[in-house]
C-alpha positions in Angstrom: 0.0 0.0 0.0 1.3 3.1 -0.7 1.1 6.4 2.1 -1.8 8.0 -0.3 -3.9 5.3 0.2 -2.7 4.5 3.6 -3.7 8.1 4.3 -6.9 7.0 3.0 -7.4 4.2 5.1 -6.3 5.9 8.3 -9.1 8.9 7.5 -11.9 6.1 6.9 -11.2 4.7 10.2 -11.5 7.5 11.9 -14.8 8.6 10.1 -15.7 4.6 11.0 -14.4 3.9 14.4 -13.9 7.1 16.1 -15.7 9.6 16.6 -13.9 12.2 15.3 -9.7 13.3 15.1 -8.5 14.2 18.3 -7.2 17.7 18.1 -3.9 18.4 16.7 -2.1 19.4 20.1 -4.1 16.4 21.5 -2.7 14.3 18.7 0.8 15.7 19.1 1.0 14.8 22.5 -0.4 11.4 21.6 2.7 11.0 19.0 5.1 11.9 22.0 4.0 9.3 24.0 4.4 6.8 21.1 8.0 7.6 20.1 8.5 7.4 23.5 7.3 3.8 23.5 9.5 3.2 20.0 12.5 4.7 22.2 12.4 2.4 25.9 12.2 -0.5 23.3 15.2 0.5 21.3 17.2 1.8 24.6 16.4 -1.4 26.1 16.7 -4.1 23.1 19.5 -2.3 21.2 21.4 0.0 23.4 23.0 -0.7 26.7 19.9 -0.1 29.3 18.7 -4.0 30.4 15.5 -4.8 29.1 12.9 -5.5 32.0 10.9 -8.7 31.7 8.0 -7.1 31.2 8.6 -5.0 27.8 10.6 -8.5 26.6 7.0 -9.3 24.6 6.8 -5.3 23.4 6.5 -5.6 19.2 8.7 -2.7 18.0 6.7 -2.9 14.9 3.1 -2.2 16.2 4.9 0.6 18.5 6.3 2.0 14.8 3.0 1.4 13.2 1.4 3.7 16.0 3.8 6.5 15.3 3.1 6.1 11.6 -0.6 6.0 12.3 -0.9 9.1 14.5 1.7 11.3 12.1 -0.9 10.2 8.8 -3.5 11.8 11.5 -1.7 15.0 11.9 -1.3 14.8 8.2 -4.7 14.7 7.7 -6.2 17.1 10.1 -4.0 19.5 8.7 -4.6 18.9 4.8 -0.7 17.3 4.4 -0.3 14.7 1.6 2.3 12.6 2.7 2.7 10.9 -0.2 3.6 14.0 -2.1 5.6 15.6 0.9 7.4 11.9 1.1 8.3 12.0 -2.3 9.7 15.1 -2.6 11.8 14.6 0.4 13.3 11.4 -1.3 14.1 13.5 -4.4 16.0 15.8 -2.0 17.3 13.6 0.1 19.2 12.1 -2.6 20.1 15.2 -4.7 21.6 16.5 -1.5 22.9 13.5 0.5 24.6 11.5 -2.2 28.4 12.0 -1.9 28.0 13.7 1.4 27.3 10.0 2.9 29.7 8.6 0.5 32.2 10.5 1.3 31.8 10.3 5.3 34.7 8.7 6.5 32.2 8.1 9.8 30.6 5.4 8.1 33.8 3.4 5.7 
C-alpha cells in the first residue's frame, strides 16, 4: 500500500471507528507518547539499558506502526499529503545527501 492510500485508510477509520480526530495538540501529545514507547524499546533491546521482563513481549513494529498512524492523522487534520511531501523529500534527500554520505569517513 502506498502512504496515499494509507492516508486514506487511516481517515476512513476514523470517520468509521472514532468519533472524530482528536485535536492536533491532542494528537501531538499522543505521537510523543508513542515515540516514546519506540525509544524504551530500542534503549532497552539495542542500546545498553537492560531490558525488564515485562517490555521482553513489546513488538517494536506495532509501537512503529502507532507512530506512523498518528503522524498520517496529523497529516490529515491539517490537509498534508504525505505521499507528495514523502516523495519530494526522497528527491531531496538524494540530490543532496549522495556524496555527502559517500564521502563520510564516519561510516567506511
Amino acid at each position: 500500500m502506498d502512504i496515499k492510500n494509507a492516508q486514506l485508510d487511516v481517515d476512513n477509520w476514523i470517520k468509521e471507528h472514532g468519533v472524530r480526530y482528536f485535536n492536533e495538540l491532542t494528537n501531538m501529545a499522543q505521537l510523543t507518547e508513542e515515540v516514546g514507547e519506540v525509544a524504551r524499546i530500542i534503549a532497552r533491546r539495542y542500546g545498553e539499558q537492560s531490558e525488564k521482563e515485562s517490555d521482553k513481549n513489546k513488538d517494536l513494529g506495532e509501537e512503529l506502526a502507532d507512530v506512523v498512524f498518528v503522524v498520517m492523522c496529523l497529516a490529515n487534520q491539517t490537509g498534508v499529503n504525505l505521499q507528495e511531501a514523502f516523495d519530494k523529500k526522497m528527491d531531496l534527500k538524494s540530490k543532496r545527501d549522495h556524496d555527502r554520505h559517500h564521502n563520510n569517513e564516519k561510516l567506511k
